[in-house]
Structures are given as C-alpha cells and as structure tokens.
LOMI-982489 format. One record per residue: chain; residue in one letter; z, y, x of N, C-alpha, C in turn. Coordinates in steps of 0.001 Angstrom, whole numbers, always signed. Layout:
BEGIN
PT|A|A|Z|Y|X|Z|Y|X|Z|Y|X
...
This chain:
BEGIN
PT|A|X|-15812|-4482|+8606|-14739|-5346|+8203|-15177|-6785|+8425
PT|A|X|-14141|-7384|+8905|-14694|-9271|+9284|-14855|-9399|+7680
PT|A|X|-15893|-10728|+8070|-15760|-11743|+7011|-15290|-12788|+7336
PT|A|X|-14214|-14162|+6557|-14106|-15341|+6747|-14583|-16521|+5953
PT|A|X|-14871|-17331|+6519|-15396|-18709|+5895|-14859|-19468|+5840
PT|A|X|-13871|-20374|+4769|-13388|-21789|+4748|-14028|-22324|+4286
PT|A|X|-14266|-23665|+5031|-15019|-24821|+4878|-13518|-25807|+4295
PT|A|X|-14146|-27168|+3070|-13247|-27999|+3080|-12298|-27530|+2397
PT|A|X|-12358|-26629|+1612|-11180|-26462|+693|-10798|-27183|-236
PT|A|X|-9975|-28145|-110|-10026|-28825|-1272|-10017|-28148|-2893
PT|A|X|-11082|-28752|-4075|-11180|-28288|-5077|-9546|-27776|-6041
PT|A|X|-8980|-28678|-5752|-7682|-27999|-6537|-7047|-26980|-5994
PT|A|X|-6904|-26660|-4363|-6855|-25328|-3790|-7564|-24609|-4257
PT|A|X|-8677|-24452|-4837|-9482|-23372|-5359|-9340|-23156|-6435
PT|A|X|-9146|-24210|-7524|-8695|-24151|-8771|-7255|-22977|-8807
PT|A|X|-6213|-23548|-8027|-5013|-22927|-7994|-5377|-21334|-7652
PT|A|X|-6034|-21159|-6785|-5923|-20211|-6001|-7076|-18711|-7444
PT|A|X|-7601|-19499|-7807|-8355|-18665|-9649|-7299|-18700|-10337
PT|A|X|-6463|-19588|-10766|-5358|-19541|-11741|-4677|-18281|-11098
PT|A|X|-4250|-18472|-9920|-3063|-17326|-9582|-3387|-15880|-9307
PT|A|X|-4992|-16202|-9148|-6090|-14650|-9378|-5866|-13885|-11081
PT|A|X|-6120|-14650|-11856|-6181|-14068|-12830|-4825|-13718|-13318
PT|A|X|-4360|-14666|-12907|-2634|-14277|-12862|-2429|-12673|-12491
PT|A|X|-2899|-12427|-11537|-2575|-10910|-11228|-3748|-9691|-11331
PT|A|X|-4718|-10637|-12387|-5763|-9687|-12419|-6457|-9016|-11311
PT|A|X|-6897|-9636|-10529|-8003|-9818|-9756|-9126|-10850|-9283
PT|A|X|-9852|-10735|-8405|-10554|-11814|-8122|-10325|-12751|-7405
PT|A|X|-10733|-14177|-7224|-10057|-14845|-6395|-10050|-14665|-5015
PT|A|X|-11649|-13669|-4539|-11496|-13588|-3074|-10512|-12264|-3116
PT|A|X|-9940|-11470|-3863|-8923|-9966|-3673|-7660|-10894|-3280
PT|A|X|-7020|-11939|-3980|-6297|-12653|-4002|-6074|-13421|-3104
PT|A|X|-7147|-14018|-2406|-6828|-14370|-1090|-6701|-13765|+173
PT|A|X|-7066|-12336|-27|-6732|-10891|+1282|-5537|-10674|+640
PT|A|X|-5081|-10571|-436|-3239|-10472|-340|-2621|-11698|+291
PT|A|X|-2891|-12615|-203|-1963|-13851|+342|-2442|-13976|+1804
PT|A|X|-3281|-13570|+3004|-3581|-13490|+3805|-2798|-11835|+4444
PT|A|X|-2795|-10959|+3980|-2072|-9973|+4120|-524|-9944|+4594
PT|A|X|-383|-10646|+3208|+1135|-10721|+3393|+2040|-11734|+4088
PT|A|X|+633|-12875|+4452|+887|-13865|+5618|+1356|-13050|+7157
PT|A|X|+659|-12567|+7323|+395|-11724|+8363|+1348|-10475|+9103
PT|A|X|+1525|-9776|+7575|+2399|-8477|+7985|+3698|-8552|+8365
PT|A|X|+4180|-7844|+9638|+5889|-8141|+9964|+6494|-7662|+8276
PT|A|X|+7743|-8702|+8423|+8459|-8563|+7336|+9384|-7038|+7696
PT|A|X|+9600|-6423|+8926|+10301|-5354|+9153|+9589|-4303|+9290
PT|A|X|+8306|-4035|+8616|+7227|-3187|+8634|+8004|-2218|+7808
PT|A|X|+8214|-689|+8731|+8491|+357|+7904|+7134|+575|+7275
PT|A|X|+7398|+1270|+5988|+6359|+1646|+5404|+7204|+3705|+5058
PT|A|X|+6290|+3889|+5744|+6457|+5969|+5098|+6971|+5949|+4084
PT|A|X|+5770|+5761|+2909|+5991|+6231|+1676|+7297|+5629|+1086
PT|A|X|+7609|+4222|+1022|+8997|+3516|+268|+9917|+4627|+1371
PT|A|X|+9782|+4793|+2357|+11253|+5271|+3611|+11562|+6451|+2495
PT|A|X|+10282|+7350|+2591|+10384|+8922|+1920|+11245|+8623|+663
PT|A|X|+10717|+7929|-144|+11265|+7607|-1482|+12880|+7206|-1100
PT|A|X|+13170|+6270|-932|+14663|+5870|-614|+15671|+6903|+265
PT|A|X|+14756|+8076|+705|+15656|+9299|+1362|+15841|+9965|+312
PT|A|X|+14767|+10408|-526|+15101|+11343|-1740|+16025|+10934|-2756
PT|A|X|+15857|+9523|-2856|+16881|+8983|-3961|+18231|+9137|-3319
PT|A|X|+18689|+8864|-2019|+19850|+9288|-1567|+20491|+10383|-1398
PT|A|X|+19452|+11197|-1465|+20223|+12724|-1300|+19957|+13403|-3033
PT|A|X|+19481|+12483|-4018|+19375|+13206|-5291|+18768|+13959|-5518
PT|A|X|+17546|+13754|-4871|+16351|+14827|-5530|+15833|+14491|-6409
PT|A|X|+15027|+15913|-7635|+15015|+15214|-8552|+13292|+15764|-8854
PT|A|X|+12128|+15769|-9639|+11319|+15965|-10105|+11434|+17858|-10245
PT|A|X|+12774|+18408|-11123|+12677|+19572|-10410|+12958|+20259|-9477
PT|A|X|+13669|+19602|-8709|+13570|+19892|-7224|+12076|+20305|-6763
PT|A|X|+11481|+19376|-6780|+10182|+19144|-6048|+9573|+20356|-6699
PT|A|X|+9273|+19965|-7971|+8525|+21591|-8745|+8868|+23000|-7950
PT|A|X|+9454|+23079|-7961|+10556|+24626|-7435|+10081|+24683|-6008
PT|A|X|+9802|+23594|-5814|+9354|+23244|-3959|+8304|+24005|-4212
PT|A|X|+6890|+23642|-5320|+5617|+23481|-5398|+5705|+24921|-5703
PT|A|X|+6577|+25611|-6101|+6217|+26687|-6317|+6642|+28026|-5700
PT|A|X|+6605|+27765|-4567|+7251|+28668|-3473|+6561|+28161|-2342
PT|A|X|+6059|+27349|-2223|+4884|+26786|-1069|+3604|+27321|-851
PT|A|X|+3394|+27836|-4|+2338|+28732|+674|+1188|+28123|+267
PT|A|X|-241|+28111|-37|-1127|+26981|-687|-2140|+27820|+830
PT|A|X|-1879|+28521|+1284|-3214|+29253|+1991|-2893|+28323|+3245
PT|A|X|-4322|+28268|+3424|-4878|+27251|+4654|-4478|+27649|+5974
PT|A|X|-3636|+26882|+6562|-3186|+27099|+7674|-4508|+27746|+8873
PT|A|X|-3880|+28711|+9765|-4612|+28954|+10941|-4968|+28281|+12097
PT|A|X|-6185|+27593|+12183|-6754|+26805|+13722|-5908|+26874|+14487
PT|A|X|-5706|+26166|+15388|-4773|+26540|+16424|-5920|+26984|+17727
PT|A|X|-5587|+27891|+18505|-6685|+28301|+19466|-5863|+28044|+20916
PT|A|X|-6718|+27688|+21739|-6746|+27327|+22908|-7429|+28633|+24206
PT|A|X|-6433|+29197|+25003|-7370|+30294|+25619|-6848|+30125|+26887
C-alpha cells in the first residue's frame, strides 16, 4: 500500500482535520484516507451490495423470505469443475 507525505500543512489544517477525526471516531490519518477516498471515487460508482439491497426492498423481501431461502439451500460443497 503507498504511503503519502504532506509537507506544509498549515497548523490549523491539522488542528481541523483532529477535530473532524474525533468527530467520527477515528484517527486523524483514517480520516484523511476517507476524505481522500471520497475525493477520488466516481460519484456514479455502482456499489453490489447497496444495488442488492435496493432490489430486495423493491420486490418486498423480507428477513423471512431469506430464512426459508437458508433453509432449503444445499450447504454441500460444490463439485471442481474438471477439464478433460
């Protein structure tokens, strides 16, 4: 994983940047890989997991749905696939 170095930060940037750490309960360098993160990431970034979620809520699935799923689901380990 890179590391980065700012030089020249001004002291009240750093001050701010601890205030708004503890603000969210982390550290100030965790806090600056989010705000660097979220600098970064397309704002039209599908994400899986929210997609999955917002399909189930549309079609009304519910917690026992899913159970009833879990319990009729094969648990045995699928077979290798072989190549001949």
């Amino acid at each position: 994983m890179a590391a980065v170095t700012i030089r020249n930060l001004p002291e009240a940037v750093h001050r701010a940047l601890k205030v708004r750490a503890a603000q969210h309960n982390r550290s100030a360098e965790a806090e600056m890989r989010a705000i660097l993160e979220a600098a970064v990431r397309p704002a039209d970034r599908l994400r899986v997991g929210s997609a999955l979620a917002d399909l189930s809520r549309k079609v009304g699935l519910t917690n026992a749905d899913v159970e009833a799923l879990d319990q009729v689901r094969d648990d045995k380990p699928a077979d290798p696939m072989g190549f001949r």
